[in-house]
N, C-alpha and C positions, 0 to 999 in steps of 0.2 A: 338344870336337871337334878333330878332328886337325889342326893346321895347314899340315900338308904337304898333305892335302885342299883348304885354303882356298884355297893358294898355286896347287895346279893347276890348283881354278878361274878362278881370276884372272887369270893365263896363256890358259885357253882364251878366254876373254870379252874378255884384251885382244889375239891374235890375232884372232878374229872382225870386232871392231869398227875394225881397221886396217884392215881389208880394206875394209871397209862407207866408211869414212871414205874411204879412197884412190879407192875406181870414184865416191864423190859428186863429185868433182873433176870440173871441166871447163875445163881450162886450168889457166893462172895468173891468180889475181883480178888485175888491176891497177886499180881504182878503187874506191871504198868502198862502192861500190852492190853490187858483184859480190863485195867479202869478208864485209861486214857484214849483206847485207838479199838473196843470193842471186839478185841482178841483180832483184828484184823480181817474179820467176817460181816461186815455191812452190805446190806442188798443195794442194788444200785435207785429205785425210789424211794427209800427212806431217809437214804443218802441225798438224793437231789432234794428232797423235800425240806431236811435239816440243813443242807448248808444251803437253800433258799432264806428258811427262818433266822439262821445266824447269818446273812448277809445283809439282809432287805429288814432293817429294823424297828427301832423309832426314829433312826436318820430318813425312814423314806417316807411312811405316811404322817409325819407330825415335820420333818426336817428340809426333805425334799419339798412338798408343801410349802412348809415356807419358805424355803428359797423360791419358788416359781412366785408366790405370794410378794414378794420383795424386788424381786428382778424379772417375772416374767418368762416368755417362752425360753430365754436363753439355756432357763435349768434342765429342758427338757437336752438339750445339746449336751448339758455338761454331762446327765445321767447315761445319755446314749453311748459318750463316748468310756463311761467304766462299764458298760456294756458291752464294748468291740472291746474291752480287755479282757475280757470272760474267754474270748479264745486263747488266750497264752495256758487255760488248761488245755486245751487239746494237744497242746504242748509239753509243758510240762507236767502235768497231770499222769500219764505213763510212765515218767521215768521218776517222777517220787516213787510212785507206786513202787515200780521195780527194784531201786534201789533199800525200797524201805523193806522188802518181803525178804532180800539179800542180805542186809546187813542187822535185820530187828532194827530200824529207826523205828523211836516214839517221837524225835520232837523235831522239826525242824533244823534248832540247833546244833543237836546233836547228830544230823547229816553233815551239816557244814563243818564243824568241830573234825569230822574224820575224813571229808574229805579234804581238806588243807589242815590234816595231820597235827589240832592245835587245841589244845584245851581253852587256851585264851581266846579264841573265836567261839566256841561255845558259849563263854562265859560272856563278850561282849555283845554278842549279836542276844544272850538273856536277856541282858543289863537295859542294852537298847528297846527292845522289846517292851518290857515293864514300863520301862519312862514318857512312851510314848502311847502304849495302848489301857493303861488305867485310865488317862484322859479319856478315852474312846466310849472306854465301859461307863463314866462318869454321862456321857453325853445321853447313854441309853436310861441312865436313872434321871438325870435329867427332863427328858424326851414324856416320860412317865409322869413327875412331879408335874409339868407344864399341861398333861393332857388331862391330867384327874383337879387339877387346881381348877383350870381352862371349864371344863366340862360345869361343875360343882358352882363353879363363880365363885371360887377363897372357899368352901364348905368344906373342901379336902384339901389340907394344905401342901402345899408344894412337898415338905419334908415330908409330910406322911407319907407322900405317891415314890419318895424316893425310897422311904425303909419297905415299904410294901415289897417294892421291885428286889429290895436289896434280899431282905428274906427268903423271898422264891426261889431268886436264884443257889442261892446257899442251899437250901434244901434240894431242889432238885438236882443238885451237882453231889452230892453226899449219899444220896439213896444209892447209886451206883454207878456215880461216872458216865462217862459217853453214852454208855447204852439210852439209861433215862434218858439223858438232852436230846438224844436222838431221834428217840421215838416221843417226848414230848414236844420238839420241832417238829415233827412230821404233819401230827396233829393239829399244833398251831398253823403251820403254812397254808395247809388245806383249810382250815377254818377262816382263814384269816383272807385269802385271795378272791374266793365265794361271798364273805361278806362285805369285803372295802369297793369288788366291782359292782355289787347290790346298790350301794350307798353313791358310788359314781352316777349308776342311771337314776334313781333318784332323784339326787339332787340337779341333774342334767335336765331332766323334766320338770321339776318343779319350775326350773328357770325357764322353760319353754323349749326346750330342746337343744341340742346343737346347736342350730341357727343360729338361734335366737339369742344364745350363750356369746359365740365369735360373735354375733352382728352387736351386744351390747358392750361386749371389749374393745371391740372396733372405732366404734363411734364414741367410749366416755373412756376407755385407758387403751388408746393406741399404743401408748409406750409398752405395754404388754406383750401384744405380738411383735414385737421385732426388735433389733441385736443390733444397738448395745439397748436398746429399750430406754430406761430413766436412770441408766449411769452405772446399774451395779454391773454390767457385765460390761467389762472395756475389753478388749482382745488378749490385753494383759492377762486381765483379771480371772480369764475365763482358761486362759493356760495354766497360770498357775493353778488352778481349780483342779485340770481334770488332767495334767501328768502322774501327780501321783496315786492319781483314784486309776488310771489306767490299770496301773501296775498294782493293785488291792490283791487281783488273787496271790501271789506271787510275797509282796512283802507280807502281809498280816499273818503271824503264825497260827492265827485261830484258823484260819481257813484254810493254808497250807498244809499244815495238819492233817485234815480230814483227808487228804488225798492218800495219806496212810491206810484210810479205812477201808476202802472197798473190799469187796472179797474176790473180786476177778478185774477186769480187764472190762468186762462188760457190763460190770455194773459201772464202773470208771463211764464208759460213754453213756450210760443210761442218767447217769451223773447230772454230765454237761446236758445232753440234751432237757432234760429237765429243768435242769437250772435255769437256764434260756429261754426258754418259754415264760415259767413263772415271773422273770424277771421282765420281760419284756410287755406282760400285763402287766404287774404291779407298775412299772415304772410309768406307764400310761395314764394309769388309775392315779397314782400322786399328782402327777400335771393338771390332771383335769379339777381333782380337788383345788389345788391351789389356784388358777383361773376362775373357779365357780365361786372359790372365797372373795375373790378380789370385787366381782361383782356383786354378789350377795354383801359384805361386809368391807366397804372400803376405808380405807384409813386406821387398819387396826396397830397400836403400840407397839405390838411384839408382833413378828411376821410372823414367830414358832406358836403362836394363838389360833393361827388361821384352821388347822383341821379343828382341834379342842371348840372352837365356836362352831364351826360348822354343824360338828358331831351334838352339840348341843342348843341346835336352832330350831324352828319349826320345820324346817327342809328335812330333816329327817326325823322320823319314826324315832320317838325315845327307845323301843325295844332292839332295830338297829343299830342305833345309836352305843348303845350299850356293848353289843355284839363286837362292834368292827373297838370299840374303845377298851374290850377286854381284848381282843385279837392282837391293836397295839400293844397292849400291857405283854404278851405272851409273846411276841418279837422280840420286846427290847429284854425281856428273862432270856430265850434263848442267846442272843451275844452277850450278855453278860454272863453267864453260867459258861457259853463257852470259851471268852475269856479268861476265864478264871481256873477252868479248867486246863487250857494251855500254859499258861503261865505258871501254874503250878508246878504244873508239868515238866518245865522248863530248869525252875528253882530247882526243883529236888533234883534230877539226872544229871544237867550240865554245869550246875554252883555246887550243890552239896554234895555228890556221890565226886564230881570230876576231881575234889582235893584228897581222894582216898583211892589206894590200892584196889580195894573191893568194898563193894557196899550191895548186898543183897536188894533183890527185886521190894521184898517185903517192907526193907525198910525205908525205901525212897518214895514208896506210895503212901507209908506213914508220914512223913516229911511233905509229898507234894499235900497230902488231904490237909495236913495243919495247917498249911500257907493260903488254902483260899479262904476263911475268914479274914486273913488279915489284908490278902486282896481286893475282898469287898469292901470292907470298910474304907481304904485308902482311897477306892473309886466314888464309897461314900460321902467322903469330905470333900474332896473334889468337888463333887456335884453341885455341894451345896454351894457352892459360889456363885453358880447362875450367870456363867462368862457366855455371852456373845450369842449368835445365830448359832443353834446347834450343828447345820453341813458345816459352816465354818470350822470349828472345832475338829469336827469328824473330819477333816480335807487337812489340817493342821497336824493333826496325830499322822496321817497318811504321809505326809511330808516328810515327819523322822522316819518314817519305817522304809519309805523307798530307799533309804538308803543301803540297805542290805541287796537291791537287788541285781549289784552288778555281783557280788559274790555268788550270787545263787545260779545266771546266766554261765558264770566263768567254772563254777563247778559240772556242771552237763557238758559247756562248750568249748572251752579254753586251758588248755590244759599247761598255759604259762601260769595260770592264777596261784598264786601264793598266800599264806596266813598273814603274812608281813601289810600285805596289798588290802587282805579286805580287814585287818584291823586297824591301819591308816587310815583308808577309805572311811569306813563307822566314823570310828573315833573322832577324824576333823573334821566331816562334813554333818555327823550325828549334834556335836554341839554348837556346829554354825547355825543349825536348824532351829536348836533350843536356842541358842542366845536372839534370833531374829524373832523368834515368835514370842519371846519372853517382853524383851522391849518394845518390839512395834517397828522394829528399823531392817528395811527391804535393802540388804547388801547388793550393790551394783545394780540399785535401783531396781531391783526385780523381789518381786516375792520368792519365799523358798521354796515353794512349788517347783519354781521353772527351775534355780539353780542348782538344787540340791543333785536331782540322778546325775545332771551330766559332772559335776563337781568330781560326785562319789565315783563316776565311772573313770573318768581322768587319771585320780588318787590311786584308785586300783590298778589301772593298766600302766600307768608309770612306775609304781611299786613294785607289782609284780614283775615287770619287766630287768627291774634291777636286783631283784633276788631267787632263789632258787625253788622250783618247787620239786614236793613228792612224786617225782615219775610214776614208781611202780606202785603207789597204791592208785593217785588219778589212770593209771590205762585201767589197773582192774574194775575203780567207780563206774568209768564212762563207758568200759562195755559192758557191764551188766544197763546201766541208764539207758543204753541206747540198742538191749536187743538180745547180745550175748548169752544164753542164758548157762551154757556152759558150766558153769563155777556154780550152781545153784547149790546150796547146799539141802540137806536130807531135809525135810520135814515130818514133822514129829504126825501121832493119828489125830492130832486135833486141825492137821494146817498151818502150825505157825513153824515158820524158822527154828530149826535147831539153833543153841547158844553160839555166838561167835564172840572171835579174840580180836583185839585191832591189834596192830601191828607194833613193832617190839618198840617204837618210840613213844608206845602209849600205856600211861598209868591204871587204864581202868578193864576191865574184864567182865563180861556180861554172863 
């Protein structure tokens, strides 16, 4: 495909979404509530719309693809089941909420930080955080360089596709925080679900339809349909896969986060329902892609090549082609910007303000905005290494971050949990993760997928159990969490939370 075509599209798309970005503004953010969480005022379809686009990225139509490309129907199993994880917001999804409208939470962290009374869980559940989800963001610039390399045939080179990405995101994270990603996610999603199920029938017809698609799978890559297929998915292989992607809403702070943003209750369900739907197209639409690669283009080197060729075959329309290959570009911007955004997020309130008495709204938003150039660029280098099957990677980063999520259950639920507990927890089970995935060596013969939650949950429930925790601030947590609303404090005429105080064991004041 011609790359002066690619380059026009990419032009158009990033005119568009400046535009989109700039009218999201309303002001100048000056405090963290208003850069990072939207003043706490997000409708509930633009919300379902963005955390679609920051969920479903270049992991699903360049990633997921190749996994099915590689391993066959089993990927449609493994997606389904971080699928049925998408209900633990109907779960927890209310009681962030709640709790965050109670106490001003921006970051994840700094929920957990207050409710086990501890700076040092702030600061390690940060730490963990960064360590595991720059790899993430790395996979999405990745995901880009592979698709515009893929596309071009070497005319755009891999590094180009990743500065391109890396760019975008930087700028549309700086215009104005969450708002812009938000409403530039909106945009993308809707553009993006229209044009990849376009590209599915397509290319489903070109091959002669369904039938004729399964009957040519059937008959020349049986291994395809069926589990464990040609070896990649062994029952092992396929748990360790999709325990910690279960748990994705829950540990990822990028996504966790957002549950801060709603502005009611009802955009909260309008939320999920959304989510779920879109996800359950999209996730259709990658399957078929990757099956229709296998036939169309068998034998290809890189299984992460299979959309990239596809998108740049006779089977599709160069001007679709285009479309759905700016659409990926504009996914894998959205989780990276909101990466970057969280993490920022994270640095400046729970690392930098947490070792100070007081640190003004203004200046912690100066501090988070410095930190995401040097966030991208770290996800930059990253990238460039060009390590492995992209889901791999992306299911590898999920592996550290599950680790947080007995902390996160024991906070709503368990009112023995302790700071002691879930920073044992992180801490030994957070670098058994990193030392496995670093070497290559599956501790007790199992990948860290499977070992790591229950490890982490052990650590915690033994720990905690031998130490003491904050009674009187966990009953105050969990019944606002779970309903109370009693203790609400005043709200200001704009909606948000008046300022609160933690409690007198705590050094910092909002």
């Amino acid at each position: 495909m011609s790359s002066g075509l690619i380059w026009l599209a990419i032009g158009l798309y990033l005119l568009i979404a400046l535009v989109t970005a700039w009218a999201a503004r309303s002001g100048a953010a000056s405090d963290m509530s208003a850069y990072f969480l939207g003043g706490r005022r997000m409708g509930g379809i633009v919300s379902a719309l963005s955390y679609s686009a920051t969920t479903y990225s270049a992991f699903m139509l360049v990633g997921l693809a190749g996994l099915t490309y590689a391993g066959g129907i089993g990927a449609f199993g493994f997606e389904i089941v971080y699928f049925a994880g998408v209900s633990l917001i109907s779960v927890f999804g209310p009681r962030f909420w709640a709790v965050g409208r109670r106490y001003g939470f921006v970051t994840p962290s700094e929920m957990l930080g207050y409710r086990y009374q501890s700076r040092a869980v702030s600061v390690v559940v940060t730490l963990t955080s960064c360590l595991f989800l720059i790899p993430y963001a790395a996979v999405q610039l990745a995901g880009v360089g592979y698709l515009l390399s893929g596309m071009t045939d070497g005319a755009i080179s891999f590094t180009t596709g990743t500065v391109v990405a890396t760019t975008l995101a930087v700028v549309f994270t700086w215009i104005s925080g969450i708002r812009s990603v938000m409403w530039t996610d909106a945009l993308q999603a809707a553009f993006m679900i229209v044009a990849a199920t376009l590209v599915a029938i397509v290319v489903v017809e070109a091959l002669g339809g369904f039938g004729a698609l399964f009957a040519s799978l059937a008959r020349d890559h049986p291994e395809m349909l069926a589990v464990p297929g040609n070896g990649r998915f062994t029952l092992l292989t396929f748990i360790g896969l999709t325990m910690p992607w279960f748990f994705f809403s829950l540990s990822n702070p990028q996504v966790s986060q957002r549950l801060f943003m709603p502005a009611s209750l009802t955009a909260m369900r309008r939320l999920i329902l959304g989510f779920m739907v879109f996800g359950l197209i999209y996730t259709l639409v990658a399957v078929i892609w990757g099956l229709a690669a296998v036939v169309a283009f068998p034998g290809l080197a890189n299984a992460d090549q299979a959309t990239p060729t596809l998108l740049a075959s006779d089977y599709v329309p160069p001007v679709l082609g285009v479309i759905v290959m700016v659409g990926i570009l504009a996914a894998a911007v959205s989780t990276i910007d909101s990466i970057m955004l969280t993490l920022s997020a994270m640095l400046a309130r729970d690392v930098y303000a947490n070792r100070r008495i007081t640190v003004s709204e203004s200046a912690q938003l100066k501090v988070g905005q410095r930190v995401i150039p040097v966030i991208a660029l770290a996800a930059f280098l990253f990238a460039e290494l060009q390590l492995d099957l992209i889901v791999i990677l992306s299911v590898a980063a999920s592996s550290g971050l599950v680790v947080v999520v007995p902390a996160i259950i024991g906070a709503f639920f368990w009112r023995r949990g302790t700071a002691a507990g879930v920073l044992a927890s992180m801490i030994i089970t957070g670098l058994g993760v990193l030392v496995s995935e670093l070497s290559g060596v599956d501790f007790f013969g199992l990948p860290s997928g499977v070992w790591g939650l229950p490890m982490s949950t052990l650590i915690f429930v033994g720990v905690s159990l031998a130490t003491r925790a904050p009674t009187s601030v966990t009953e105050a947590f969990m019944a606002c969490a779970n309903g109370d609303q009693s203790t609400l404090p005043d709200f200001d005429r704009d909606g948000c939370p008046s300022a609160w105080r933690r409690s007198d064991n705590s050094t910092q004041a909002r």
